[in-house]
N, CA, C and O of each residue as an XYZ file, in Angstrom:
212
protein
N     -12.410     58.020    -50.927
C     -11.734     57.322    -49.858
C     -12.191     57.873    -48.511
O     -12.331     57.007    -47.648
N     -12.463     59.171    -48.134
C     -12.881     59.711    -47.164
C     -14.406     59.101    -46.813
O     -14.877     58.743    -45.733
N     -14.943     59.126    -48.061
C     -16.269     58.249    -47.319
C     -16.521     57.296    -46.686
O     -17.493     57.043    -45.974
N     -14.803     56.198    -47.164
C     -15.270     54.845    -47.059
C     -14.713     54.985    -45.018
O     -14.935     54.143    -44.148
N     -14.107     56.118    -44.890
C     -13.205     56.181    -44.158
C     -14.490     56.691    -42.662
O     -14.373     56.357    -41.483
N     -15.414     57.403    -43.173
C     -16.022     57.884    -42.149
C     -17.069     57.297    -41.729
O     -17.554     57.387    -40.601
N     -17.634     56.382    -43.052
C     -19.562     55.847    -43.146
C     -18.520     54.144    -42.696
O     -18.892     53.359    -41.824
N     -17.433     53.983    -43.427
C     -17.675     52.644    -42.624
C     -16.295     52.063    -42.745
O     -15.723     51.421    -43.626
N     -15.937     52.537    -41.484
C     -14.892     52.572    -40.814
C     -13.825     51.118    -41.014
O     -12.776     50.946    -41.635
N     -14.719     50.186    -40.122
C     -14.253     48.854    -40.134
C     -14.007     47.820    -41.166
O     -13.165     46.940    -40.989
N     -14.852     47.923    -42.431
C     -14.443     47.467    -43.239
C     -13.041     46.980    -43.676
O     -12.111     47.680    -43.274
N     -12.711     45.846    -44.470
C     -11.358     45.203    -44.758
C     -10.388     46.280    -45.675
O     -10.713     46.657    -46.801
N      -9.547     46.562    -45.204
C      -8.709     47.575    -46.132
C      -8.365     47.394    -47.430
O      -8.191     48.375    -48.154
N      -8.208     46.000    -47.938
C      -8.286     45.554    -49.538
C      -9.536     45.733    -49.629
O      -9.741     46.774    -50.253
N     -10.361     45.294    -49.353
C     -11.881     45.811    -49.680
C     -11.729     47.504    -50.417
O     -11.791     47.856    -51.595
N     -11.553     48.146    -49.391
C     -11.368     49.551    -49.411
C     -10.558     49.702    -50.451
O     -10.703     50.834    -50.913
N      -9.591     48.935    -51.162
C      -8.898     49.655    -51.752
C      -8.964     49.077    -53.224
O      -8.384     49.553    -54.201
N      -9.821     47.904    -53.195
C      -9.933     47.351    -54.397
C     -11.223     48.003    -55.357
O     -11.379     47.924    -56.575
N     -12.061     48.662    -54.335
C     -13.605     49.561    -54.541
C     -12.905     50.889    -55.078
O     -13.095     51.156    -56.265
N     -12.023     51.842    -54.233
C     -11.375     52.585    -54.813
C     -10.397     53.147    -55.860
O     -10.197     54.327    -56.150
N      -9.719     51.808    -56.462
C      -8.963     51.708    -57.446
C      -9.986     51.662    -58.396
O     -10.228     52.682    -59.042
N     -10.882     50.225    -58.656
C     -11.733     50.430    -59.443
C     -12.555     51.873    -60.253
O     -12.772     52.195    -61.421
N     -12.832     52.460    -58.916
C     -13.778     53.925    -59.418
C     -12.909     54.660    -60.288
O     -13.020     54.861    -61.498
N     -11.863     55.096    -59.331
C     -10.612     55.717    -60.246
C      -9.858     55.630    -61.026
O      -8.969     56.440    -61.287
N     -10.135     54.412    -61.643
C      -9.389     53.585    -62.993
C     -10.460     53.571    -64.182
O     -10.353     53.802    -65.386
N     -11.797     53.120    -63.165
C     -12.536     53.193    -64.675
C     -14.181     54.148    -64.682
O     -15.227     54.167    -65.330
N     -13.608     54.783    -63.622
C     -14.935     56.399    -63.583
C     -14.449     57.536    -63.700
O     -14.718     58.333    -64.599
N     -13.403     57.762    -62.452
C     -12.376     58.599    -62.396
C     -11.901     59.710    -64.095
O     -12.249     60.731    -64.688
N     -10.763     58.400    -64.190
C      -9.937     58.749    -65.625
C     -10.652     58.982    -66.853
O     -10.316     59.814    -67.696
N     -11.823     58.083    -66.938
C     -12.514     58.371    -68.302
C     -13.335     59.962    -68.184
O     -13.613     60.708    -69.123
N     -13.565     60.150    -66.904
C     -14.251     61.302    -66.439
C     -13.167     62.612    -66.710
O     -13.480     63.617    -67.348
N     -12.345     62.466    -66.324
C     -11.210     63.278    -67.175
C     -10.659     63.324    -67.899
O      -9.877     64.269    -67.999
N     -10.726     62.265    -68.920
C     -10.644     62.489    -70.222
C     -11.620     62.793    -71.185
O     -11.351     63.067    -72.355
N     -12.636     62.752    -70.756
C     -14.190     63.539    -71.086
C     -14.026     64.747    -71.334
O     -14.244     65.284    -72.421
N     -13.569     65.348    -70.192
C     -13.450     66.976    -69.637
C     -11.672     67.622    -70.071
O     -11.332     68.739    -69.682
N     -10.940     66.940    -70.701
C     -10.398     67.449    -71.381
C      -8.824     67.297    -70.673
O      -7.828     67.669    -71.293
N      -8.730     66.606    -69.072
C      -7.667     67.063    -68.082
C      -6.910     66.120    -68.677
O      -5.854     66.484    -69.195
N      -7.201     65.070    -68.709
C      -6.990     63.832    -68.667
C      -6.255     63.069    -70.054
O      -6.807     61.998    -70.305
N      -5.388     63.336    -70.772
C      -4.929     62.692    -72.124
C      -4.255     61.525    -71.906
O      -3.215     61.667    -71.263
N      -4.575     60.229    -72.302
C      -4.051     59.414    -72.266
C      -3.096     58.919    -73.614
O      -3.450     58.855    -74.791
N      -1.939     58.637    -73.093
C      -1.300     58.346    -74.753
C      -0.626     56.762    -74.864
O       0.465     56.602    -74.316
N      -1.087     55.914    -75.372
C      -1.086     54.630    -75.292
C      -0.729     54.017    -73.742
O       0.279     53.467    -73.299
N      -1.840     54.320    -73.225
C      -1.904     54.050    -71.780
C      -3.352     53.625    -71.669
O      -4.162     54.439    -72.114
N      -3.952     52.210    -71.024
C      -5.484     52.242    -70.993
C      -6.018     52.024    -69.511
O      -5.240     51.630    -68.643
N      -7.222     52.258    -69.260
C      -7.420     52.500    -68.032
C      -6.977     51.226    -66.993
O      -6.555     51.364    -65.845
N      -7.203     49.887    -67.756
C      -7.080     48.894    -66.452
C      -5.465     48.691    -66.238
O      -5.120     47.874    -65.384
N      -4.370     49.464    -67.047
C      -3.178     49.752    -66.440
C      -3.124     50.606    -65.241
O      -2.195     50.261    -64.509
N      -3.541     51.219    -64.963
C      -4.203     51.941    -63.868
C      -4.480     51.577    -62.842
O      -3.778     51.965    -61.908
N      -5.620     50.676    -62.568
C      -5.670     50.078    -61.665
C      -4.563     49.583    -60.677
O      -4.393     50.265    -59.666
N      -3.806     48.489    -60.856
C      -3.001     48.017    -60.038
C      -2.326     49.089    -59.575
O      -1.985     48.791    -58.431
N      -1.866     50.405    -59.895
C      -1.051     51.642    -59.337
C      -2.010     52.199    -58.321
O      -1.535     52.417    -57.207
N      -3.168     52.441    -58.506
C      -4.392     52.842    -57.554
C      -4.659     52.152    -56.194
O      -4.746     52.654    -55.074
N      -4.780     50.689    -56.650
C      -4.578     49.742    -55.854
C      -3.439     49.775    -54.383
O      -3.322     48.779    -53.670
């Protein structure tokens, strides 16, 4: 979010936030559940999203 915040400022804020939910719903979480942080228990990632959002 800081990137989108510094490289490009003006951009539409749903824009911004629909790019960011995405990553963190389905790069993010699987990325930590890779690495062990992350346990999901009948929960799947695109539930996620809309809370990110």
């Amino acid at each position: 979010m800081i990137f989108f915040i510094q490289v490009k400022p003006k951009i539409n804020p749903v824009i911004k936030a629909l790019i960011y939910s995405a990553v963190g719903a389905f790069i993010g979480l699987p990325l930590l559940n890779w690495i062990g942080i992350y346990k999901p228990l009948h929960w799947r990632y695109i539930y996620s999203f809309p809370f990110l959002f």
